[in-house]
VONU-960696 format. One line per field, with one value per residue (C-alpha): x, y, z; residue in one letter. Coordinates in nm, 2 decimals. Layout:
N
c1 X/...
c2 Y/...
c3 Z/...
type A/...
//
This chain:
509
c1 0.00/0.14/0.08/-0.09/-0.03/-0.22/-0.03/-0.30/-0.38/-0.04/0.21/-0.06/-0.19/0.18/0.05/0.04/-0.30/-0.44/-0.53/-0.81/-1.09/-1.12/-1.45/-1.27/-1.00/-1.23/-1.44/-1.12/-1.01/-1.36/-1.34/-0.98/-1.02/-1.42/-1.48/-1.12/-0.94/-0.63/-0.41/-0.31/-0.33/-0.08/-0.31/-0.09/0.23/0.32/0.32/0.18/-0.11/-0.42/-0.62/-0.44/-0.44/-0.81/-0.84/-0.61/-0.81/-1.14/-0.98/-0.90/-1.20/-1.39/-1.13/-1.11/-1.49/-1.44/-1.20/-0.92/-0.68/-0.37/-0.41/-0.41/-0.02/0.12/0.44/0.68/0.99/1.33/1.26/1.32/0.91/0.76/0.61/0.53/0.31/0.14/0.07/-0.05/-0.27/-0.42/-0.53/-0.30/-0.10/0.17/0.49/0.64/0.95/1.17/1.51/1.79/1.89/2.17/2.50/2.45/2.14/2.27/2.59/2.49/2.10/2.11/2.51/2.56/2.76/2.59/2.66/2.51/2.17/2.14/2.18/1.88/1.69/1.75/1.66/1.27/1.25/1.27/1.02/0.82/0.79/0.75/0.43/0.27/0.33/0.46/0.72/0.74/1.12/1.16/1.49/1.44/1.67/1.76/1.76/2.06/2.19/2.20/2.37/2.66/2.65/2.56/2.80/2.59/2.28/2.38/2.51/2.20/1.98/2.28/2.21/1.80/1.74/1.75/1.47/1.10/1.08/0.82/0.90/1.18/1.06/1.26/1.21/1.28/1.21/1.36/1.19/1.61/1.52/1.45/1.34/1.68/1.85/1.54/1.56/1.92/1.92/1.59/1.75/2.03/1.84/1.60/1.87/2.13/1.81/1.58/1.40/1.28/0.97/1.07/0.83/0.89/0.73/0.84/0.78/0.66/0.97/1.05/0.69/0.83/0.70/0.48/0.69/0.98/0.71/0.68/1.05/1.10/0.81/0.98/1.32/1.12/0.96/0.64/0.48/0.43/0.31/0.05/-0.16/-0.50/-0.49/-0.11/-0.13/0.19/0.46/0.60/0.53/0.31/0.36/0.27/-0.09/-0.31/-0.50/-0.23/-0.01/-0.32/-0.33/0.00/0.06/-0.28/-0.22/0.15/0.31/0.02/0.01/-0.28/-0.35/-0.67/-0.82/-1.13/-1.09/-1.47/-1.44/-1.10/-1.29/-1.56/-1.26/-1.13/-1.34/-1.45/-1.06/-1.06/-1.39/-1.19/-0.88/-0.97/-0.71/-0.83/-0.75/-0.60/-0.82/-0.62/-0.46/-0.47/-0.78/-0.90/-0.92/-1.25/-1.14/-0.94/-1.24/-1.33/-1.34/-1.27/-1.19/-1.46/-1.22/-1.14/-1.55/-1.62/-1.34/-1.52/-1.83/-1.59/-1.47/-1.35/-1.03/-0.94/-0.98/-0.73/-0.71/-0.80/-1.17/-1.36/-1.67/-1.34/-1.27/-1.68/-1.67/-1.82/-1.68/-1.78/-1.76/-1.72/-1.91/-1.70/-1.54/-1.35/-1.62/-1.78/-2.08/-1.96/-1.91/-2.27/-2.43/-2.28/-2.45/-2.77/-2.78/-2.72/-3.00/-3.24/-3.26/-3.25/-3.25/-3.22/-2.88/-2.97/-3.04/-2.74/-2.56/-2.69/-2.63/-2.34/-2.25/-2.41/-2.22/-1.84/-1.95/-2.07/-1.71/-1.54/-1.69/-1.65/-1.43/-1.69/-2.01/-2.19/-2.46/-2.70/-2.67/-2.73/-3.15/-3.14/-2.89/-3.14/-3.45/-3.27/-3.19/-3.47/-3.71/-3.58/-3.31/-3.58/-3.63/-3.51/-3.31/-3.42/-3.28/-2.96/-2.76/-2.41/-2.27/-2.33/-2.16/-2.26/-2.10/-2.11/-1.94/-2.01/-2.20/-2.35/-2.62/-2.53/-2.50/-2.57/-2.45/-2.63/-2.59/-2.88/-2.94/-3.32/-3.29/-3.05/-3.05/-2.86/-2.90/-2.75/-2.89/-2.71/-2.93/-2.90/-3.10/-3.14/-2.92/-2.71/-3.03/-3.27/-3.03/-2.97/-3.37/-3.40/-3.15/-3.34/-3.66/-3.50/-3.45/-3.74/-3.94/-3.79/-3.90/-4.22/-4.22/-4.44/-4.21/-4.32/-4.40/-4.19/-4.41/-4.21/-3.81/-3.67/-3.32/-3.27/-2.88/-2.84/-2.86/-2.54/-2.55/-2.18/-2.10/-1.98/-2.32/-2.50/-2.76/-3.13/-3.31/-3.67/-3.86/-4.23/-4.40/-4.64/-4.76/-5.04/-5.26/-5.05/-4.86/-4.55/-4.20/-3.84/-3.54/-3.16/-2.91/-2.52/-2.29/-2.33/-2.68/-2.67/-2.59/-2.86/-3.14/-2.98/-2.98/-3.36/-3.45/-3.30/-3.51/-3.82/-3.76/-3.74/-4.04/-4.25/-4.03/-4.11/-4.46/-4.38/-4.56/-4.61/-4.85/-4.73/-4.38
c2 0.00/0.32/0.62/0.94/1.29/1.59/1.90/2.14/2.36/2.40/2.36/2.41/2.74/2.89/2.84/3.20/3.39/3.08/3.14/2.90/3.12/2.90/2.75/2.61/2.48/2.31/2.18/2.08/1.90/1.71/1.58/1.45/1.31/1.15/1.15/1.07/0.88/1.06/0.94/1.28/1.62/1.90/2.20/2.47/2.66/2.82/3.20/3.27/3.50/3.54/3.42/3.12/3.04/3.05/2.85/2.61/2.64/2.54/2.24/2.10/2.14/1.99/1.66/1.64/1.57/1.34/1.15/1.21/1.48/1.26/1.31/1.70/1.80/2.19/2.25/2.38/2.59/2.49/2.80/2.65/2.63/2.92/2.71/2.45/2.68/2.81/2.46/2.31/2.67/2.60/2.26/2.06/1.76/1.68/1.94/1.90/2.04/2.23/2.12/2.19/1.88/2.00/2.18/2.46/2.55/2.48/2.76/2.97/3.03/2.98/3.04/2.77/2.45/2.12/2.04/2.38/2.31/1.92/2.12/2.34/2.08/1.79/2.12/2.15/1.74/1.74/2.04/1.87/1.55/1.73/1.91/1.62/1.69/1.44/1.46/1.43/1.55/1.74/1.74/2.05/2.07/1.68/1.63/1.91/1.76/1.36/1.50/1.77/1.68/1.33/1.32/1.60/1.41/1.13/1.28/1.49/1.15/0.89/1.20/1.17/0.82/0.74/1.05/1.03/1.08/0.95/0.99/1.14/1.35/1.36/1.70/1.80/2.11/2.29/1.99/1.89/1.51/1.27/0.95/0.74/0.93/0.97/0.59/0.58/0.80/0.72/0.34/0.48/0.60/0.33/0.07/0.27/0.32/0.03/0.08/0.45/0.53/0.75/1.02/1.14/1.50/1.62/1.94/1.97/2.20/1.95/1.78/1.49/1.51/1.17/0.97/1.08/0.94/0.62/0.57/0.67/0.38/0.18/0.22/0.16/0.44/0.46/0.73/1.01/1.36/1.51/1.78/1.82/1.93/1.93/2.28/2.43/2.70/2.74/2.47/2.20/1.95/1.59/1.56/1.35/1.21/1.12/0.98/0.75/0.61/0.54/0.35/0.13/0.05/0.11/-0.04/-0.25/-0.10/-0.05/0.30/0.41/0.66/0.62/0.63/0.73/1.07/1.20/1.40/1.59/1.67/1.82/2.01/2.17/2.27/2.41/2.63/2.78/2.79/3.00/2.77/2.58/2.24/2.19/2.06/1.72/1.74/1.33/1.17/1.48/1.70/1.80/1.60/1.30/1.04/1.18/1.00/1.23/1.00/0.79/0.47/0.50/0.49/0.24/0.01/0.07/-0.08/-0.38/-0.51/-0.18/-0.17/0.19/0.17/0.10/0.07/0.40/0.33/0.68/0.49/0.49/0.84/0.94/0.99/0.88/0.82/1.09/1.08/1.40/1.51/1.71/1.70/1.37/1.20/0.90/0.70/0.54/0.85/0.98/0.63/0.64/0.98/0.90/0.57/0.78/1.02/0.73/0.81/0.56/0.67/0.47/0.42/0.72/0.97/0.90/0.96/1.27/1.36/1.26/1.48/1.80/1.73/1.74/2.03/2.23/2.12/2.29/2.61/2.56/2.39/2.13/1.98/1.89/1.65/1.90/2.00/1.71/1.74/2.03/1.93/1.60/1.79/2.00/1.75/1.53/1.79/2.05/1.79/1.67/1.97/2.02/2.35/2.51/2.85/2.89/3.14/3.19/3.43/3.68/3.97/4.15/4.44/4.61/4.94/5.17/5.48/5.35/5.15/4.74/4.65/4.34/4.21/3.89/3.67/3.39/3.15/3.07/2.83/2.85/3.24/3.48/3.76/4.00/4.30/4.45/4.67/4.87/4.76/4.76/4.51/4.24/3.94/4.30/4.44/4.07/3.99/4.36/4.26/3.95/4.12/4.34/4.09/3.96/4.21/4.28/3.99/4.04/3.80/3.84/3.83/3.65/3.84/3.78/3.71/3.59/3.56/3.38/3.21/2.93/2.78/2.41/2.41/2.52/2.88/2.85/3.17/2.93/2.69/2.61/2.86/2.75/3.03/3.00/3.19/3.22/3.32/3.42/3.33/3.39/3.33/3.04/3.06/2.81/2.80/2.73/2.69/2.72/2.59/2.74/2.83/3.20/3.34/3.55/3.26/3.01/3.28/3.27/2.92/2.91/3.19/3.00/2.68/2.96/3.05/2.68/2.58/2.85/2.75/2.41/2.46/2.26/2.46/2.30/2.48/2.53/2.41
c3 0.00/-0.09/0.15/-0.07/0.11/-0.07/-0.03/-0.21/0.07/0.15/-0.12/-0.42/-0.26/-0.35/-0.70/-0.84/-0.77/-0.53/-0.16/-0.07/0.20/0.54/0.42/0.08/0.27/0.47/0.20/0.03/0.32/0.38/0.01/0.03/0.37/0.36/-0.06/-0.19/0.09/0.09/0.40/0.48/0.39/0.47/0.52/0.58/0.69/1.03/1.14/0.81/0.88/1.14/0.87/0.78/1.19/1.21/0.91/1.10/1.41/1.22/1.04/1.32/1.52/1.24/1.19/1.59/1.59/1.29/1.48/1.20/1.39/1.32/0.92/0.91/0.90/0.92/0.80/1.02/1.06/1.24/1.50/1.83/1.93/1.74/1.46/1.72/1.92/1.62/1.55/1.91/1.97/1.64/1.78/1.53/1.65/1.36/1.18/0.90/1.02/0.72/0.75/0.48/0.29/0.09/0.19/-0.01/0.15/0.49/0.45/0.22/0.32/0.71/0.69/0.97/1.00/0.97/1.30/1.40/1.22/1.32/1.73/1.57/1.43/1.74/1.96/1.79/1.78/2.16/2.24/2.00/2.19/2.53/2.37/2.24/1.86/1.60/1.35/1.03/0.85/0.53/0.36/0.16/-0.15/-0.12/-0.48/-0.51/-0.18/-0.30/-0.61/-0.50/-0.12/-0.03/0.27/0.43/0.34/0.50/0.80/0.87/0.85/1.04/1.34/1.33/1.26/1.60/1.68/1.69/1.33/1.16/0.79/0.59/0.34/0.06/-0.23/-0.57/-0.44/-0.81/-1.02/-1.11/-1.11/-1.38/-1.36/-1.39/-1.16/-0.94/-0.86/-0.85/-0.52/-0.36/-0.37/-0.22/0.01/0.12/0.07/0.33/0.62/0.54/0.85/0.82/0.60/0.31/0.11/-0.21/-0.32/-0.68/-0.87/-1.23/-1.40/-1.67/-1.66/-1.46/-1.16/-1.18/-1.34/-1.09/-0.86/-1.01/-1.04/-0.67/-0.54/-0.79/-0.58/-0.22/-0.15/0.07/0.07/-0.22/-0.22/-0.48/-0.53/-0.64/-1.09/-1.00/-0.84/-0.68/-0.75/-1.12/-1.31/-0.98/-0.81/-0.92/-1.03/-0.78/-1.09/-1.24/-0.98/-0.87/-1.20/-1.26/-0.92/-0.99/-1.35/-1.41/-1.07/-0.99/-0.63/-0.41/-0.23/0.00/-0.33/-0.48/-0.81/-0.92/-0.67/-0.88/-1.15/-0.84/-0.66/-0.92/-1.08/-0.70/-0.68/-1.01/-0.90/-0.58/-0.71/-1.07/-1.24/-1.55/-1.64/-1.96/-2.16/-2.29/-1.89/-1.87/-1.64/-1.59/-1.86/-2.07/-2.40/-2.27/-2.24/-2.62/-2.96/-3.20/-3.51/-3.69/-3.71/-3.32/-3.24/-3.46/-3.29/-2.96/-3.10/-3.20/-2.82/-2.78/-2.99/-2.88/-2.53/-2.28/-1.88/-1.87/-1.85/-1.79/-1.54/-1.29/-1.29/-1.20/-1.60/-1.91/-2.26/-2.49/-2.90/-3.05/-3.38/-3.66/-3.92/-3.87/-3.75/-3.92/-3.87/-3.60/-3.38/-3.50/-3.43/-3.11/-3.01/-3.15/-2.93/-2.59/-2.72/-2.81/-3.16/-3.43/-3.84/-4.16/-4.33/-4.58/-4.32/-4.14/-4.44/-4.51/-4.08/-4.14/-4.45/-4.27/-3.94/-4.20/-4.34/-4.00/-3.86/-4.11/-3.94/-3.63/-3.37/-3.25/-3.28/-2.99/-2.89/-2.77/-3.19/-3.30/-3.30/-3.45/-3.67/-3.79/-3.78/-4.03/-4.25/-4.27/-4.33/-4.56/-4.75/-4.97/-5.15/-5.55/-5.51/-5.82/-5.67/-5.58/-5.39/-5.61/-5.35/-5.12/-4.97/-4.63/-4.50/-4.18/-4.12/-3.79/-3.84/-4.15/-4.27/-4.38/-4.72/-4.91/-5.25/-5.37/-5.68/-5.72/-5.98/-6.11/-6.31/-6.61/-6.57/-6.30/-6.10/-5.90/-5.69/-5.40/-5.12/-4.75/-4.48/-4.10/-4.03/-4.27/-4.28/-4.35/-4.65/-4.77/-4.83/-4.94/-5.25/-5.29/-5.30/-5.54/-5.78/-5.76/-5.81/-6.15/-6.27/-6.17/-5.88/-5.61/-5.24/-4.96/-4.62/-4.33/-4.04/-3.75/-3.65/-3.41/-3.31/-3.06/-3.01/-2.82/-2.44/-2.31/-2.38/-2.54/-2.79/-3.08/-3.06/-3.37/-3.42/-3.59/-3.73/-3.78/-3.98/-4.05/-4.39/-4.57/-4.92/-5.09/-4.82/-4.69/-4.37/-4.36/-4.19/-4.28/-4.08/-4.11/-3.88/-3.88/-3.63/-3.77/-3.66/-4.01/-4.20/-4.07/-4.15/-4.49/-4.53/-4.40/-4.68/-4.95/-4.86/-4.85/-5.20/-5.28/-5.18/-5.35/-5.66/-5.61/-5.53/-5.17/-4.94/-4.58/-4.38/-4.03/-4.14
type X/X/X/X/X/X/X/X/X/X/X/X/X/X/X/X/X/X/X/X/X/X/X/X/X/X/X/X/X/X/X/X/X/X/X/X/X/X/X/X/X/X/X/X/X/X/X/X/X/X/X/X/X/X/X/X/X/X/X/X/X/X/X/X/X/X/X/X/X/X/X/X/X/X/X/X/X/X/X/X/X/X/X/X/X/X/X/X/X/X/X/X/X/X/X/X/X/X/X/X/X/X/X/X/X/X/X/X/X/X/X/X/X/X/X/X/X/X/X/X/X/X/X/X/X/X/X/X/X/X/X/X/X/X/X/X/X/X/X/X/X/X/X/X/X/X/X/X/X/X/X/X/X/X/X/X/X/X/X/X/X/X/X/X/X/X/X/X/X/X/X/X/X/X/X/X/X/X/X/X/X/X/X/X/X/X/X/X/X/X/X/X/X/X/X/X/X/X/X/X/X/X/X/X/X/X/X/X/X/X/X/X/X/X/X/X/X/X/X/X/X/X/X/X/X/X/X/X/X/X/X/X/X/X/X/X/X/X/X/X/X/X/X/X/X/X/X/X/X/X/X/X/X/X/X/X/X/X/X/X/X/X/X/X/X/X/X/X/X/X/X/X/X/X/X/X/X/X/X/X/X/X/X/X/X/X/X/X/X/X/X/X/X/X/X/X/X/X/X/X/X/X/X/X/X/X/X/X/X/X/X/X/X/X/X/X/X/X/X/X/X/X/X/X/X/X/X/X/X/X/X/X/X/X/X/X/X/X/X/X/X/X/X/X/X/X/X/X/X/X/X/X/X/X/X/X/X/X/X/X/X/X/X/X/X/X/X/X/X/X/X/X/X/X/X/X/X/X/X/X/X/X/X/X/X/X/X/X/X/X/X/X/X/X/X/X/X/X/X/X/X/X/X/X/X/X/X/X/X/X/X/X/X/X/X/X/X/X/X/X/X/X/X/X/X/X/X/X/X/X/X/X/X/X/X/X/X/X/X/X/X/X/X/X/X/X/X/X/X/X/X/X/X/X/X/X/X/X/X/X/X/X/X/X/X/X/X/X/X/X/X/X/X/X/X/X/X/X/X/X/X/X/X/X/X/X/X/X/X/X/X/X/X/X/X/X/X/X/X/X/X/X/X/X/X/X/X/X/X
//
């Protein structure tokens, strides 16, 4: 079993703009401790401010009462018992005592021997004990320190192994590490003090913080630290999501997570902390569960062929097919099915068409579309177009009135008419009208407007325009779907013109 410690409160509130309000870190807490199963969380930092103390103070009324006290962890400072006061008047019960794990850091930061900082160090470790708080060791800088120092390493730990030390915490605190030379000192490591319980807590600066994680359990390691979306300063820490996945699927390891709780976690952490998850950010990101190719859906339907352990029902997810232009039948079949829609081979290839041709305009079609997108289709496709639109021009310039320039096709014979209007739908029938009326034609009368987009609410959904007429003493409607609100009313005017050309009039539709 590997031992998970989320550092989001603490360590992922450094992330640039974050600080979590008491009642986030609280509700944070709750989900990693009662909904994800976390082992422990490190909720904070010493002497920071008043309002960080009586965030403190309320997390740890709140985990007393649950009986979980033990799991909440503050770090602390090597300040004889300042940090440890903090901590016990806060009503907290474990530090994470900061301690320099590199020579460098040690005479050049604090400027003091080693010797002088393990006195510093054995100093806190013994007021500790005497107030009742445990101790947990972090050897910040170790990854610098196991490189360019290891006899100061080594010394620091030979002098505390015999302490009441519960784990040695071992940091890439500059994100240095890769993962071969990640397992060659965490083996060193584990191999030289196989009794003590090491912890491995990695930063994201070359994006290897996980799988510097899964080479460091792979060395012995027992205990790893993560962070909620992979939230902490410059480029994160290692990804909870990810690290979880890896050590289950990858290592073949069991930890205390539930997997199906991952994706409501994060999405409440991406709420309070205003950072977005990329989009293709692995387990958790809005396109990762989604077919996008037509081949890949169809091999789903075929003992899924495209799918691997990654299965999205783990995650508290579903699999998702997108519609556009690479889709094929496959990954239209497979939204109709979830909608409860069923259509003969023909229509679907005629859906199908339409879908290719909308995502060439826009970046994605969605299933909320994909109604409108069929109603379209099956009801208007039938129609001979005897009148076509050849092109069109609309132009919108401030202070003045639009303008539209349209060519149209009757026929065998074509015309063009440009006009002004109100707006650029009202100047474009204007030109049409135009043309029609020298030839005589009679135009029909435009009765009602009106423009409905996909639930959602997004500002590039598919628009359906529907518009009522009226034609020699007929009232019908068309409609025109586009992701351009102009365009669809165009689209719906053209099948207008077709039906009175075609003699196809529908009442009521």
């Amino acid at each position: 079993m590997i031992e998970i410690m989320d550092t989001t409160l603490r360590d992922g509130e450094q992330t640039t703009g974050v600080s979590f309000s008491s009642h986030e870190k609280l509700g944070i807490a709750r989900l990693l401790l009662d909904e994800l199963g976390v082992n422990r969380v490190e909720v904070a930092s010493a002497r920071v401010s008043d309002g960080e103390f009586e965030a403190v103070k309320r997390l740890a009324s709140w985990a007393k009462k649950r009986g979980c006290l033990d799991k909440l962890e503050v770090l602390g400072f090597v300040d004889s018992d300042t940090s440890l006061r903090w901590i016990r008047e806060a009503g907290c019960q474990m530090v994470n005592l900061l301690c320099k794990g590199s020579y460098k850091h040690v005479t050049e930061q604090l400027r003091k021997t080693p010797e002088e900082h393990l006195a510093d160090i054995t100093e806190v470790i013994r007021r500790a004990k005497e107030m009742k708080i445990g101790v947990n060791v972090y050897l910040e800088d170790w990854s610098n320190g196991i490189q360019h120092s290891p006899e100061y390493v080594y010394q620091l730990v030979d002098a505390l192994k015999e302490l009441p030390i519960r784990r040695f915490m071992l940091p890439d605190t500059l994100g240095i590490l890769n993962t071969e030379n990640t397992f060659v000192f965490c083996k060193k490591m584990v191999n030289r003090y196989p009794g003590l319980h090491f912890d491995f807590h990695a930063h994201n600066d070359y994006d290897l913080a996980v799988a510097n994680t899964y080479s460091a359990i792979r060395a012995g390691i027992r205990g790893v630290h993560v962070t909620v979306n992979g939230l902490g300063e410059r480029a994160g820490n290692a990804s909870l999501s990810s690290v979880v996945a890896v050590i289950h699927d990858q290592l073949k390891l069991k930890t205390s997570i539930c997997e199906s709780k991952i994706n409501h976690v994060s999405k409440i952490v991406e709420t309070y902390s205003g950072v977005h998850i990329s989009a293709n950010k692995p387990i958790i990101g809005e396109f990762v569960f989604t077919q996008c190719a037509g081949v890949h859906a169809d091999g789903d339907s075929k003992n899924n062929l495209y799918s691997n352990d990654l299965i999205p029902e783990r995650f508290g997810r579903t699999r998702e097919y997108a519609l556009g232009k690479t889709s094929g039948k496959a990954n239209i079949r497979k939204n109709l099915e979830a909608l409860g829609i069923e259509i003969d081979e023909e229509s679907m290839r005629k859906v199908t068409d339409r879908i290719i041709e909308l995502g060439d305009k826009k970046e994605k079609v969605t299933p909320e579309d994909l109604p409108y997108i069929i109603s379209d289709v099956l009801r208007h496709d039938t129609l001979e177009m005897k009148i076509k639109i050849l092109n069109y021009s609309l132009s919108l310039t401030q202070g003045l009135k639009p303008v539209a320039s349209v060519k149209i096709q009757i026929g065998d014979d074509v015309y063009q008419e440009s006009s002004a209007g109100d707006g650029q739908y009202d100047a474009f029938v204007r030109a049409v009208r135009r043309i029609y009326k020298s030839l005589g034609r009679t135009f029909p009368m435009l009765t009602n407007y009106s423009v409905t987009i996909p639930p959602g609410g997004r500002t590039d959904a598919l628009v359906q325009t529907v518009i009522s007429w009226h034609y020699e003493g007929e009232d019908f409607k068309t409609r025109g779907l586009d992701a351009d609100q102009t365009e669809a009313a165009i689209k719906a005017t053209l099948k207008m013109l077709n039906k009175i050309e075609g003699g196809a009039l529908l009442p009521g539709e």
